[in-house]
TIDODREN-148502 format. One record per residue (C-alpha): residue in one letter; x, y, z. Coordinates in steps of 0.05 Angstrom, whole numbers, plus 5000, padded with zeros to 4 digits. Layout:
REM TIDODREN-148502
   resn      X      Y      Z
      a      X      Y      Z
...
END
This chain:
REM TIDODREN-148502
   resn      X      Y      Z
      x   5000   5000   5000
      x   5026   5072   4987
      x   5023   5115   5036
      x   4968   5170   5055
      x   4996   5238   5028
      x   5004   5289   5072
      x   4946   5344   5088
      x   4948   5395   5042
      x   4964   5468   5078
      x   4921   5525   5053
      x   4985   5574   5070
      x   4970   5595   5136
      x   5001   5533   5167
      x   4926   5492   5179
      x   4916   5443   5138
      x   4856   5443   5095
      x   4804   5388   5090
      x   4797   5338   5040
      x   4750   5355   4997
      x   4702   5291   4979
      x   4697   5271   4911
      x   4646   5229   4885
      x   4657   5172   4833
      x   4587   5159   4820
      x   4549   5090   4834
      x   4617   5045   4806
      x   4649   5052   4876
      x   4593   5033   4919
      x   4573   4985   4871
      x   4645   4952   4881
      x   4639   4963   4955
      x   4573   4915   4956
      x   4600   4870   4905
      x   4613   4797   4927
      x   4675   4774   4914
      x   4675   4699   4875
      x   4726   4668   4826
      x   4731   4706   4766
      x   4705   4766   4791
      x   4722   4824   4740
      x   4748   4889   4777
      x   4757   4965   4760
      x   4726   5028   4745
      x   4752   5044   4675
      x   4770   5009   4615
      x   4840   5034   4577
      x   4832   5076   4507
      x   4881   5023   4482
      x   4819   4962   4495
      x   4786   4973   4437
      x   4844   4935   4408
      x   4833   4876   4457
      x   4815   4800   4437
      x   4820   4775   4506
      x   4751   4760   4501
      x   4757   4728   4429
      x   4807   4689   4409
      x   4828   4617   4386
      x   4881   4563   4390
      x   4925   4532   4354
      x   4941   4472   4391
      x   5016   4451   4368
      x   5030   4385   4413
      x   5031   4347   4343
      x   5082   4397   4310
      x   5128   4432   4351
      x   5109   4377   4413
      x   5148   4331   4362
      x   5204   4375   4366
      x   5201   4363   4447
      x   5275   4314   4456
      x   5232   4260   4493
      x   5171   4255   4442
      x   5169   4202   4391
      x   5088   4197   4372
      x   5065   4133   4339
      x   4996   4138   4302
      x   4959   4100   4355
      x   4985   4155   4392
      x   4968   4214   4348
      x   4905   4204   4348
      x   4884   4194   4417
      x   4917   4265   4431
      x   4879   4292   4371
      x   4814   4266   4394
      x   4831   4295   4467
      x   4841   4354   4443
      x   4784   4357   4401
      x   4743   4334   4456
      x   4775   4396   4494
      x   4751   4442   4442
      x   4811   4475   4409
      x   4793   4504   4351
      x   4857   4477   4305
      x   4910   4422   4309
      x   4968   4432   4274
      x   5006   4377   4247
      x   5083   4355   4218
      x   5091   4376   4157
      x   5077   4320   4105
      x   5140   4340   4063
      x   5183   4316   4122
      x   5176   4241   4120
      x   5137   4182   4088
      x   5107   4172   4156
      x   5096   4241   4171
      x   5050   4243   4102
      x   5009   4177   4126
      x   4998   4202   4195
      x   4980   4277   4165
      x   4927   4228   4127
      x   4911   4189   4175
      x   4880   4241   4221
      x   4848   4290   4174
      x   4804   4234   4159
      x   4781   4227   4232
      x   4726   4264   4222
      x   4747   4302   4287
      x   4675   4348   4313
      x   4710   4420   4333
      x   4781   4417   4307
      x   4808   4436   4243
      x   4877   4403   4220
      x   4926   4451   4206
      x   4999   4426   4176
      x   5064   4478   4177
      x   5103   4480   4117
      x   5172   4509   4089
      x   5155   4571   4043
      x   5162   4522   3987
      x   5115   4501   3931
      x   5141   4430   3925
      x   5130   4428   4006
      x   5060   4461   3987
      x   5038   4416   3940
      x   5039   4355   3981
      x   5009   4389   4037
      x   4947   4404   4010
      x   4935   4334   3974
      x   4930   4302   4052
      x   4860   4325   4056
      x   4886   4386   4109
      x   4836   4451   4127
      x   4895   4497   4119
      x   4967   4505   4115
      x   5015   4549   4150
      x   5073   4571   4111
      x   5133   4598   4154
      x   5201   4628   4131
      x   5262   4657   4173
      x   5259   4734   4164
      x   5324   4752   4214
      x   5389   4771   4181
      x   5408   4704   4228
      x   5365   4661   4188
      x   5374   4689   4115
      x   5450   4693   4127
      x   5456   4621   4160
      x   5391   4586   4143
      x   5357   4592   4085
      x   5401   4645   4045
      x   5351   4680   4010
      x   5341   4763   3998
      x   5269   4788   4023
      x   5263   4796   3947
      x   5268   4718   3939
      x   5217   4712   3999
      x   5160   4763   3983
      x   5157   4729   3916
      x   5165   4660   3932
      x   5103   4671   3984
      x   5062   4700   3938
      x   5067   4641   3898
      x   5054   4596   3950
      x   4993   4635   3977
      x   4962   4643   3916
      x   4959   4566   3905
      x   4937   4551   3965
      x   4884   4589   3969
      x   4867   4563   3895
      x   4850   4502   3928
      x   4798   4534   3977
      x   4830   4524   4044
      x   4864   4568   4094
      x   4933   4588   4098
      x   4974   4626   4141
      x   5049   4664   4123
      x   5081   4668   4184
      x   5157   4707   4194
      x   5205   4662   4225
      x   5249   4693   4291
      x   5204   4750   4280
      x   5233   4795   4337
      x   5312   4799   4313
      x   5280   4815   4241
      x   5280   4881   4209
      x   5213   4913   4231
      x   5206   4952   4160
      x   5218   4887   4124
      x   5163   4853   4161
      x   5107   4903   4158
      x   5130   4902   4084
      x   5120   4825   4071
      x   5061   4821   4120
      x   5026   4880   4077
      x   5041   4849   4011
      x   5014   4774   4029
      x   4946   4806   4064
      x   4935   4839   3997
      x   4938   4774   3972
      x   4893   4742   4008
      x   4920   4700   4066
      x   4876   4684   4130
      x   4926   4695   4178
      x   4988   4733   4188
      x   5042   4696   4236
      x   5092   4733   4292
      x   5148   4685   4319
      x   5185   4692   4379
      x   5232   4637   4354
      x   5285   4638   4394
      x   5242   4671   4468
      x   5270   4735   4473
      x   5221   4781   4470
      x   5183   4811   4526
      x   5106   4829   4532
      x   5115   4905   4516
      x   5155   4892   4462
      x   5101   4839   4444
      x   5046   4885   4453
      x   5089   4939   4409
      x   5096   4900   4348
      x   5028   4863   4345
      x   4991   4929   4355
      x   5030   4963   4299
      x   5026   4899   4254
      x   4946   4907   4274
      x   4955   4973   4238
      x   4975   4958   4175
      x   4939   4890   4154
      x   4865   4876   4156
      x   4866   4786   4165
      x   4875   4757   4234
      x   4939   4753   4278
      x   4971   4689   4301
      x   5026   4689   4357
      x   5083   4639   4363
      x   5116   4643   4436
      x   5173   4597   4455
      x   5192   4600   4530
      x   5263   4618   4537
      x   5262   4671   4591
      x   5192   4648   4611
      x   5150   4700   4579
      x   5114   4648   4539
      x   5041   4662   4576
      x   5066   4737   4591
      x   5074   4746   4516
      x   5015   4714   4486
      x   4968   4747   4529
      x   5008   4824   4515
      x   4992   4802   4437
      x   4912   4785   4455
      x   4915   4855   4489
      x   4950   4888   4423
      x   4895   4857   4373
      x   4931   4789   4355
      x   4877   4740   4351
      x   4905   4659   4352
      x   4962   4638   4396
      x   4999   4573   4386
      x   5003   4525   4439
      x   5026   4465   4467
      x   5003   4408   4526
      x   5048   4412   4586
      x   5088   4471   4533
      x   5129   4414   4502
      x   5176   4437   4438
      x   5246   4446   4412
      x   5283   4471   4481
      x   5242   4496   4530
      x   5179   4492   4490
      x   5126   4538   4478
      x   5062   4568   4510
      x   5023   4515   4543
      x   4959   4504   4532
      x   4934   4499   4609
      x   4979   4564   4626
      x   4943   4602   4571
      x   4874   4571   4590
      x   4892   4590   4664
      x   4912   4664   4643
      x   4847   4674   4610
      x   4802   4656   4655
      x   4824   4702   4693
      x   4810   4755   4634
      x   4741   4728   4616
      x   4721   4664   4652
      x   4646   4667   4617
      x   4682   4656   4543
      x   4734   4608   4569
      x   4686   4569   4602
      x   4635   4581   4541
      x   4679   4549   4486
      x   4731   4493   4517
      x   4715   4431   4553
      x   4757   4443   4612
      x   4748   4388   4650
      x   4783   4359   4601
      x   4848   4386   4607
      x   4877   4347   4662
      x   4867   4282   4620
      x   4904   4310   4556
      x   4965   4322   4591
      x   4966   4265   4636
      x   4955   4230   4560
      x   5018   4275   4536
      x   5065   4266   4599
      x   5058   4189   4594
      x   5066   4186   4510
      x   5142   4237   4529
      x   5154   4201   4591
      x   5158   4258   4639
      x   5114   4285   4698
      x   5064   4336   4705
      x   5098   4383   4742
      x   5077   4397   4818
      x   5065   4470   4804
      x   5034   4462   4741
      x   4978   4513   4713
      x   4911   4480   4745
      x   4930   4400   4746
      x   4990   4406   4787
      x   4982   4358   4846
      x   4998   4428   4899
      x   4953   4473   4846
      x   4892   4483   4895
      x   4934   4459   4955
      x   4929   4504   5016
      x   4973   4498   5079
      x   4992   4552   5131
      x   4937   4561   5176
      x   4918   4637   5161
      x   4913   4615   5086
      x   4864   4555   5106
      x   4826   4594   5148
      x   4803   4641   5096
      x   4802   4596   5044
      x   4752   4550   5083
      x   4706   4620   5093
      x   4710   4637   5026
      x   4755   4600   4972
      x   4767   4667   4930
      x   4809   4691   4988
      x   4865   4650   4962
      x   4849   4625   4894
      x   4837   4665   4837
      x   4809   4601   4797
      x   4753   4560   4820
      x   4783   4480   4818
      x   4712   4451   4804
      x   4709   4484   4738
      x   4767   4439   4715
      x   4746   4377   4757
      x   4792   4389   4802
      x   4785   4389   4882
      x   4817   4448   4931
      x   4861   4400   4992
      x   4874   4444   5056
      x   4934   4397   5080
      x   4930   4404   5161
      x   4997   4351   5183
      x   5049   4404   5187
      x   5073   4459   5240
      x   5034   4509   5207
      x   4968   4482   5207
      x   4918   4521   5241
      x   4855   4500   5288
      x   4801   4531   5237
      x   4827   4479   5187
      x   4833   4431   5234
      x   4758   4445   5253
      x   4730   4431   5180
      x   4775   4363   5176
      x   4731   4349   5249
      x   4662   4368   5219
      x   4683   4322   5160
      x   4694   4257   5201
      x   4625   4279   5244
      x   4667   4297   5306
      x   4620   4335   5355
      x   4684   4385   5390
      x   4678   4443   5416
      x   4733   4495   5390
      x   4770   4496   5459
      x   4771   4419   5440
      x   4794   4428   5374
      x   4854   4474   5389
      x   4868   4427   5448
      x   4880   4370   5395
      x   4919   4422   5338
      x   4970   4432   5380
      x   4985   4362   5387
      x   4985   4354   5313
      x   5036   4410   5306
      x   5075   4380   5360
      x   5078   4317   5326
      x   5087   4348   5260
      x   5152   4375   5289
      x   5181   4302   5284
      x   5154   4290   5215
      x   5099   4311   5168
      x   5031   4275   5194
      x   4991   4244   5142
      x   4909   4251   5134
      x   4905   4186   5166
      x   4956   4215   5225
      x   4912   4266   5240
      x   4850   4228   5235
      x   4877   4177   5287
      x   4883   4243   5341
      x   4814   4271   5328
      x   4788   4208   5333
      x   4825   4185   5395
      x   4819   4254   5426
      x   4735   4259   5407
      x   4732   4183   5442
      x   4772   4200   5503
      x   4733   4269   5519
      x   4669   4229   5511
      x   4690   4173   5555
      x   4721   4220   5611
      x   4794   4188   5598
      x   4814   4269   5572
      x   4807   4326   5595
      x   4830   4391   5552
      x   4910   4409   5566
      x   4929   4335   5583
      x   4984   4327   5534
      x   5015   4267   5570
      x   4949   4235   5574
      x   4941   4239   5499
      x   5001   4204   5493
      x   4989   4151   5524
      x   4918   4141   5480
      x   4954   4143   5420
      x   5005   4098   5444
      x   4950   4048   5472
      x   4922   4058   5395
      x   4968   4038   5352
      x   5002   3979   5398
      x   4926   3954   5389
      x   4933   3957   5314
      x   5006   3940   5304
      x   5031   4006   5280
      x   5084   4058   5305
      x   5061   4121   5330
      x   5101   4180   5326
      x   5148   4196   5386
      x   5159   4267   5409
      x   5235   4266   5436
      x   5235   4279   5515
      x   5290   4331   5503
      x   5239   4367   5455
      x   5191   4358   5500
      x   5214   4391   5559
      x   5231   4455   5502
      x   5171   4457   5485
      x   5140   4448   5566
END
C-alpha cells in the first residue's frame, strides 16, 4: 500500500480538509459487490481496449508439431490420434500437424487424422515457404496450411540464404495456390523479433493483399518481452486487415506473459502446446494460457473449451514423452489448489476466492487444505473434524491442533495421522479418559492405539519435549 499523502496546507500553516469527491454509483457498487472466482474488477476500461481480443480468440494447439520437436517425444499413430481426439474433445479450435513433406510417415499420419472426422478441430499442417513442400500438403485432405520462413538477418545469412526479394515472391506464389484450392493458409515470419521491423510490415502488407487468413509473429528463439510483444502486434494490427497468430517459445519464461500482451494488442490465435512441450524449452502451454484467460474472461473460456478435460490431455501427453506433470503446474498440478499455513486455510475455508483466483471445480479438480504440518491452524483443523462427524467444541479442537503441530515437528503427519488424534481425542473426551490440556494423557491414548493395531506412533523426543513444556 502507498502511503496516505500528507494534508494539504492552505498557507497559513492549517491544513485544509479533503474535499470529497464522488465517483458515482461504480464505487459503491464495488463496495457491495461479492467477491467469487473470476470476479472482473475496476472502474475504467484503457483507450488502448478497443484493440483487445481477450475476450475472442482461438488456439492453435501445436503438441503434434512443435510437441514433436520436444527431445523426449516420439508419437506413433495410435498415439496421434488419441491426443487429437483429446484435444478435440477439449475444444481447440485447430491442430496443427508435421509437415507431410518431412517424411513418408509424417504424410500417412497427416492422412491418417484428417480423415478422423474430428467434431470442433480443424487440421492445420506447417510448411517450408516452398511450393514443392506446398503441393503435398494440401493433397493430405488438410483445412489449411501454415507457411513459415526465417525473416532475421540470422536466418537468411545462416539458414535459408535468400534476399526478402526471393521471399516476398516466393510467398506470393505459395499463397496464391493455396488458396486456389479453397483452404486456409497462414504466412508466418520466422524469429520475427531479431527481424527488420520495415521488412516485416512490408511482407506482412504484401501477402494480406493477397489474400491470406492469417498473418504469423514468431518469437523463435524467446527473447522478446510482453511490451515489446504488445508493440509490434499492435503496429502489425495497423497495417493488415486478416487475423493475427502468435508463436511464443519460452526461453526467459515470457511464453504466457507474451501471448496474452499480443491478445491485448489485437493478435487473435496463439499457438500452443500440452504441458508447453517443443524444441528447448517449449512453447506456451495450453493449460497456462487457459489458466491466464480465465482470469481475463472466465464466461468465454468456460463458454467454448471443455475444461474438464484438460487434466486428461496432459496426463495423455506426459505418459506418451515420459515425463511428469509438474507439481506447480497451471491447474493440474498435484499442489495447484493445495492450501497449507493456517491463516491461508482459514480464509480459504470461509470463502475460497480469498486464496484462489480460479475455482478448481470448473476443471474437475478438488481444493486440499493439507493440516499435518507445524503450520496448520485449528480453523482447518475444525473443518477436517466436521468432515469425520466429530461433535468438538473449538476449545477441544485447538486442544488436539497443538498436538498435531507437536507431532508434526518430528515428521509431516499424514490425513490418516491426524485422523487417528481427532478420533482418539473425540473418544477420550466422551469417555472422561481426557480432559482439555492433558498432553501426556494423549500420549498415552495414542500409544494404547496403535500397539492395538500394530503400528508405530510418532514419538515426540523427551528433550523436545521439555523445550517445548
Amino acid at each position: 500500500m502507498c502511503p496516505a499523502p500528507d494534508p494539504v496546507s492552505n498557507g497559513n500553516g492549517t491544513p485544509e480538509e479533503m474535499i470529497p469527491v464522488d465517483l458515482g454509483s461504480a464505487v459503491n457498487d464495488n463496495k457491495k459487490m461479492d467477491l467469487k472466482h473470476g470476479t472482473k474488477k475496476g472502474f475504467y476500461a484503457r483507450p488502448s481496449d478497443f484493440l483487445s481480443n481477450t475476450s475472442n480468440w482461438k488456439i492453435i494447439e501445436s503438441t503434434l508439431r512443435e510437441g514433436e520437436q520436444f527431445a523426449n517425444a516420439w508419437f506413433d499413430l495410435e498415439t496421434k490420434i488419441k491426443i487429437a481426439r483429446a484435444l478435440d474433445d477439449f475444444g481447440v479450435d485447430y491442430i496443427e500437424l508435421t509437415s507431410p513433406a518431412a517424411s513418408p510417415e509424417s504424410r500417412a499420419h497427416c492422412e491418417a487424422i484428417c480423415k478422423l472426422g474430428l467434431k470442433r478441430s480443424k487440421i492445420l499442417t506447417h510448411i517450408r515457404c516452398h511450393m514443392d513442400d506446398a503441393r503435398i500438403a494440401v493433397e493430405t485432405g488438410v483445412d489449411g496450411v501454415d507457411v513459415v520462413i526465417g525473416t532475421s538477418s540470422f536466418l537468411r545469412e545462416h539458414s535459408h540464404g535468400k534476399d526478402m526479394t526471393w521471399i516476398t515472391k516466393t510467398a506470393v506464389e505459395v499463397i496464391e495456390f493455396v488458396k486456389s484450392k479453397g483452404i486456409e493458409i497462414r504466412f508466418s515470419s520466422e524469429d520475427s523479433f531479431r527481424s527488420d521491423l520495415v521488412d516485416l510490415l512490408s511482407i506482412y502488407q504484401t501477402v494480406d493483399k493477397v489474400g491470406v487468413n492469417r498473418v504469423g509473429v514468431a518469437d523463435t528463439v524467446g527473447c522478446a518481452d510482453p511490451r515489446q510483444v504488445y508493440e509490434l502486434v499492435r503496429t502489425l494490427r495497423g497495417v493488415v486487415h486478416c487475423d493475427i497468430e502468435c508463436h511464443f517459445h519460452n526461453d526467459t519464461g515470457c511464453a504466457i506473459a507474451n501471448a496474452y500482451a499480443a491478445l491485448e494488442a489485437g493478435a487473435t490465435h496463439i499457438d500452443t502446446s500440452v504441458l508447453g512441450i517443443g524444441e528447448r524449452n517449449g512453447i506456451t502451454p495450453l493449460g497456462g494460457l487457459i489458466a491466464r484467460m480465465m482470469v481475463a474472461d472466465p464466461d468465454y473460456v468456460k463458454s467454448k473449451y471443455n475444461l474438464t478435460m484438460l487434466r486428461e490431455v496432459e496426463n495423455l501427453v506426459a505418459e506418451a514423452v515420459e515425463v511428469q506433470v509438474p507439481f506447480n503446474n497451471y491447474i493440474t498440478g498435484f499442489c495447484a489448489f493445495t492450501h497449507k499455513a493456517g491463516i491461508h486455510a482459514k480464509a480459504i475455508l470461509a470463502n475460497p476466492a480469498t486464496y484462489e483466483i480460479l475455482n478448481p471445480a470448473d476443471f474437475g479438480m478438488s481444493r486440499y487444505v493439507s493440516i499435518g504440518h507445524r503450520l496448520t491452524g485449528w480453523n482447518a483443523v475444525k473443518s477436517r473434524a466436521e468432515q469425520l462427524n466429530l461433535d468438538m467444541t473449538d476449545d477441544q479442537i485447538k486442544d488436539a491442533t497443538a498436538k498435531i503441530k507437536e507431532l508434526a515437528d518430528v515428521r509431516t503427519q499424514s490425513m490418516e495421522d491426524v485422523d487417528i488424534i481427532l478420533r482418539v481425542y473425540h473418544s477420550a473426551i466422551l469417555e472422561g479418559k481426557l480432559k482439555i490440556g492433558q498432553p501426556e494423557v494423549l500420549d498415552r491414548l495414542l500409544e494404547e492405539h496403535h500397539e492395538s493395531r500394530g503400528t508405530s506412533p510418532t514419538r515426540v523426543p523427551d528433550a523436545k519435549r521439555q523445550r517445548t513444556d
